[in-house]
ROGU-362914 format. One record per residue (C-alpha): residue in one letter; x negated, z, y. Coordinates in pm, whole numbers, plus 32768, in hexadecimal, padded with zeros to 4 digits. Example, Ala and Ser with C-alpha at 12.3 -4.5 7.8 and 13.67 -1.06 7.14 Angstrom:
// residues 2
a7B32830C7E3E;s7AA982CA7F96;
This chain:
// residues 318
x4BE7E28A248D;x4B12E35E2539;x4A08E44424E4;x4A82E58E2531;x4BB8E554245A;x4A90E4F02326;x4A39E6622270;x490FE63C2174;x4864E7362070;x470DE7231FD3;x46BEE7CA1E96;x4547E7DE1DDD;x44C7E86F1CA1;x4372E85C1C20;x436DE81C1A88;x4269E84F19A0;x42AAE72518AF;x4265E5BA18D3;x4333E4D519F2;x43ACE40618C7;x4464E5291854;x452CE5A51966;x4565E43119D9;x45FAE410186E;x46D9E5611899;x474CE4BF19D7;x47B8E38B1960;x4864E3DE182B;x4999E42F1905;x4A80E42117EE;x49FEE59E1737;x49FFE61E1880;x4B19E71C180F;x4A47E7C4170F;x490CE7E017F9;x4950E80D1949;x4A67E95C1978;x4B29E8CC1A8E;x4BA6E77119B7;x4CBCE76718F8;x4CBAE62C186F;x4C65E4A318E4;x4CDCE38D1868;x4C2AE23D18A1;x4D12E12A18CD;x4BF5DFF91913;x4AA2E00A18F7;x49C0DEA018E0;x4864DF8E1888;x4828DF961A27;x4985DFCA1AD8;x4A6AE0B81A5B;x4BD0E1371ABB;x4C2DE29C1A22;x4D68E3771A3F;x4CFFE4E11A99;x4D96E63D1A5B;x4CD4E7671AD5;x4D1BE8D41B4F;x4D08E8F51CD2;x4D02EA321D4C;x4DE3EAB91C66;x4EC3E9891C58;x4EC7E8551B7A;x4E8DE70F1C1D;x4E75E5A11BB7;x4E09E47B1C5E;x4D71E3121BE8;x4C20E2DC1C25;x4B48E1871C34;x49C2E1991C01;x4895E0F11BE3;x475BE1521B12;x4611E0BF1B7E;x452BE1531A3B;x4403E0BC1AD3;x441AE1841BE0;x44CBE2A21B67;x45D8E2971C4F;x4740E2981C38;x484CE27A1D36;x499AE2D51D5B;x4AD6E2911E17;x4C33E31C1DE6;x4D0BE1E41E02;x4E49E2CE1DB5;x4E26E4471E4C;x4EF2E5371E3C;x4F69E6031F8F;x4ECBE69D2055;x4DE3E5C41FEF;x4DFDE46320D7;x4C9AE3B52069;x4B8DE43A1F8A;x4A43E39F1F2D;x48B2E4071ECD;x47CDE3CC1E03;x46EFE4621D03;x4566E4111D07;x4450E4A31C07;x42FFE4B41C86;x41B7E4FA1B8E;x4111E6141C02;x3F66E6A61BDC;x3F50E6A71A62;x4091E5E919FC;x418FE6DE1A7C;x42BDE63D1B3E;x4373E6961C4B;x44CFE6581C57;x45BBE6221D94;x4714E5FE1DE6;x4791E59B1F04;x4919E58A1F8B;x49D1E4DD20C7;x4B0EE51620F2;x4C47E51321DF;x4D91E5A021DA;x4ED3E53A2279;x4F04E5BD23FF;x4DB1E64223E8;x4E6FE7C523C2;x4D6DE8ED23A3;x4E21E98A2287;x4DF7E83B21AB;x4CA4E80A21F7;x4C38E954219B;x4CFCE961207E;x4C13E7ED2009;x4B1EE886206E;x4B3EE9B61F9F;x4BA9E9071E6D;x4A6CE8091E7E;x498AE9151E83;x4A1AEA001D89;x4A26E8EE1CA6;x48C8E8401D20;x482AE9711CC9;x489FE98D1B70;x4881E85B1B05;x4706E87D1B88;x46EAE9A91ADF;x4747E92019B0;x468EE7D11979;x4559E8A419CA;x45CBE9B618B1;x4611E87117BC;x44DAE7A61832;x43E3E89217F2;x4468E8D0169E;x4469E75B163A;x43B2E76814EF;x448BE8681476;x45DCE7E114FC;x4653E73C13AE;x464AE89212FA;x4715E9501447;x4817E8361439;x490BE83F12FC;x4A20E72412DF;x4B24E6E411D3;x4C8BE6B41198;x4D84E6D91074;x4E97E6381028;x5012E6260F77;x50F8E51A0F0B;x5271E5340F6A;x5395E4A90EC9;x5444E4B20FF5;x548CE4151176;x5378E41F1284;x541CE4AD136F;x5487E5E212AF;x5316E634126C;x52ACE60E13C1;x53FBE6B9145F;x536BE81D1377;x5223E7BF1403;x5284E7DE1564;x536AE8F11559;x5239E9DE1571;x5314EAC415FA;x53CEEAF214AC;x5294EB0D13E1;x52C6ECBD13C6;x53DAEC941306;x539CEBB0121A;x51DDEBC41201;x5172ECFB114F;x5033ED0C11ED;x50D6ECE21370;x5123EE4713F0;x517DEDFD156E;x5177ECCA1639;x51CBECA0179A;x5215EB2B1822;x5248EA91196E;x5275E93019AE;x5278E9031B20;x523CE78B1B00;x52E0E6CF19CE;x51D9E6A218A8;x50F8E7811924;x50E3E8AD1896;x5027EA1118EA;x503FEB1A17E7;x4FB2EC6D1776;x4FCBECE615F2;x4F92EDA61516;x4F31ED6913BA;x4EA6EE171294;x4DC6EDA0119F;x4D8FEDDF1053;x4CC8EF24103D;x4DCDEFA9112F;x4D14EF831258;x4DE7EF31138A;x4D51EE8714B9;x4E0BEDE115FF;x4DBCEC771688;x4E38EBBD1785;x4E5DEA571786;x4ED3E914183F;x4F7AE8231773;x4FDBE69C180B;x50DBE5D61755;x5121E47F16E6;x5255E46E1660;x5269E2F71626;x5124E2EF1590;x5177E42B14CD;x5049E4DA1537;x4FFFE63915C1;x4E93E687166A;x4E3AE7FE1682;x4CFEE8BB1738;x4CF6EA2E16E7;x4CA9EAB11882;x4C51EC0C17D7;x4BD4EC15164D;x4B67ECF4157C;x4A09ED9B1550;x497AECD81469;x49C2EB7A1527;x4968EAE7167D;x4A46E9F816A9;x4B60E95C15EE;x4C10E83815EB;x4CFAE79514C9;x4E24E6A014B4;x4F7FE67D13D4;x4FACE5011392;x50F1E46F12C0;x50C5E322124D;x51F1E2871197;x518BE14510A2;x528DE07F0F9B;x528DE18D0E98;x529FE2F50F85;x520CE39D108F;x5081E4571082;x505AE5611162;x4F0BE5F311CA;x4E58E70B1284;x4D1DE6B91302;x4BFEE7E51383;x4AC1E7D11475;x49FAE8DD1494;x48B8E9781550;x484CEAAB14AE;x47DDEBD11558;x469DEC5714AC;x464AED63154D;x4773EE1214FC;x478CEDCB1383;x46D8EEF212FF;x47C8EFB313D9;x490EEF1C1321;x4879EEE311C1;x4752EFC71179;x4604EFF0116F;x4540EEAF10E3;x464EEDE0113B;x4602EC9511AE;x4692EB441228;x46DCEAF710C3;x47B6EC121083;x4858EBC811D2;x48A4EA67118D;x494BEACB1032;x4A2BEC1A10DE;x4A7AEB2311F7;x4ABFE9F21103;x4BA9EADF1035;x4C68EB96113B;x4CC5EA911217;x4D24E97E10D1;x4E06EABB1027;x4EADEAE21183;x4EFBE99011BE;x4F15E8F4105A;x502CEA16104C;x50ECE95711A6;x50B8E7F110F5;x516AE8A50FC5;x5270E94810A8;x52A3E7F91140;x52BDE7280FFF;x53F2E8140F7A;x54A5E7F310DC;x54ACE68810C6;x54F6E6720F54;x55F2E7930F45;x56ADE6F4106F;x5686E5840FAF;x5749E6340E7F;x5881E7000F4E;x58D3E5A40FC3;
C-alpha cells in the first residue's frame, strides 16, 4: 500500500481535569452511547482487562454504521489503540490511537488520531471518511472535555434505573409488541406520532412524539439496534428533550421455568443549566432526577403493561 492512498486526521483538546480522568472516560468503551453523541451503542464481545474486541454502532454523517473493533489499553501510559478488524464500506482499513498527556498544573491533553484507506482510493469515499471522522472526532472531544471537567459532580448528572413486569405469556410475543414501534400510536396513550424507517434489518431510526403526564408534549428521535434472539432492544435518543443530554435505555425479555420478566432500563445525563427553565425557579438536580425518574418509568412501565396483556390476551384466544 502506498502512502498517498493512506488519509489520516488529528484531533486535540486541552481538559481541565486530571489525565486519570479522561484516560478513564476513554477506556470505559462500553457507556460510550450515553457520553459521547455520535455512539449508539457498543457491545464488548472479549475483553482479558488489556485487549478488547467491541461491536460498534454510531451515526456517520447522518447514517448509522457498525463495524467490530479490536483495542488495546496501555493505562500506564494512557494510551489506547484501535483497529477496525471488520469496516464497513467505504471504509477499506481504519486504525488510531488515542493518547492523554498531563499538562502545566495537572491538566491533560487529549489526542486522537485516525489512518485510514478506502477501496479504489475514489475521492468521493475519502472525503466522505474524512468528513465523518471529524464530525464525530470533534464531538466526542467536545464531550469528554464537557464530562471531564465536571467529574466530581458526574454521579448526580447521571441517573440510571429500570422497572420491570412479569408475563404469563411467550417471549416472543412480548418482544414482537416491543419491536413493532411502529404500532406503538395506536395502542400507547402517551405516543402521539411516530415515524420509522428501517433501511437495514434491526436497526431502527425513529422520531416521536410523546406526552407526559402534565400534558406536555415533546419530540425525540432515537436509534434503536435489535437482538431478536437474545430478546433485546438497545435505544439512544439522537435528539431528547430539554431537561436531558443524552439518553440511552434498553427493553430486555428474559423467559425462565415459571414466565417471562420484561424490563426497561434508562441512562441519563442531565442538563442543568436548563432545569430552572423546564421546572421553575429553585429547581435543582434533585427535582430533576425525580420529574425525569417519573416521566420516563410512567411512559414505559405503561409499554411493559401494554406488552404483558398482548402476550397474555393472545395466550387465552388460543
Amino acid at each position: 500500500m502506498s502512502d498517498e492512498h493512506i488519509h489520516r486526521t488529528r484531533h486535540c483538546v486541552d481538559v481541565d481535569a486530571r489525565p486519570g480522568v479522561v484516560y478513564g472516560l476513554i477506556a470505559d468503551a462500553v457507556r460510550w452511547p450515553l457520553f459521547f453523541p455520535p455512539n449508539v451503542h457498543v457491545e464488548r464481545l472479549e475483553f482479558d482487562g488489556r485487549a478488547e474486541r467491541l461491536r460498534m454502532w454510531a451515526r456517520a454523517n447522518g447514517e448509522v454504521r457498525s463495524w467490530i473493533s479490536q483495542r488495546t489499553q496501555d493505562p500506564q501510559e494512557r494510551r489506547i489503540t484501535f483497529r477496525q478488524t471488520r469496516p464497513q464500506a467505504p471504509v477499506e482499513t481504519m486504525d488510531g490511537t488515542w493518547t492523554v498527556e498531563e499538562r502545566p498544573g495537572g491538566t491533560s491533553r487529549l489526542t486522537l488520531l485516525h489512518t485510514f484507506t478506502v477501496a479504489g482510493d475514489r475521492p468521493d469515499d475519502a472525503a466522505w471518511v474524512e468528513r465523518a471522522c471529524d464530525t464525530n472526532s470533534r464531538a466526542e472531544l467536545g464531550n469528554i472535555k464537557r464530562l471531564a471537567e465536571r467529574w466530581t459532580r458526574l454521579d448526580e448528572l447521571v441517573l440510571s434505573f429500570e422497572d420491570s413486569v412479569r408475563v404469563n405469556g411467550p417471549a416472543e410475543l412480548v418482544y414482537d409488541f416491543l419491536y413493532r414501534v411502529s404500532d406503538w400510536p395506536e395502542l400507547l396513550p402517551h405516543v402521539s406520532r411516530l415515524d420509522l424507517a428501517e433501511d437495514t434489518p434491526g436497526v431502527q431510526v425513529m422520531t416521536m412524539d410523546t406526552v407526559t403526564g402534565d400534558g406536555s408534549a415533546h419530540t425525540t428521535e432515537s436509534v434503536r439496534v435489535c437482538f431478536p434472539h437474545a430478546g433485546r432492544i438497545v435505544y439512544k435518543q439522537t435528539a431528547t428533550p430539554a431537561l436531558m443530554e443524552a439518553h440511552t435505555g434498553e427493553w430486555s425479555v428474559v423467559p425462565d421455568a415459571t414466565g417471562v420478566t420484561v424490563l426497561a432500563q434508562h441512562s441519563v445525563v442531565l442538563r442543568e443549566e436548563a432545569i430552572e427553565a423546564a421546572l421553575g425557579p429553585g429547581a435543582g438536580l434533585g427535582s430533576a432526577r425525580r420529574y425525569i425518574r417519573e416521566a420516563l418509568g410512567r411512559n414505559s412501565t405503561a409499554t411493559l403493561h401494554l406488552a404483558k396483556a398482548h402476550a397474555e390476551s393472545a395466550i387465552r384466544v388460543l
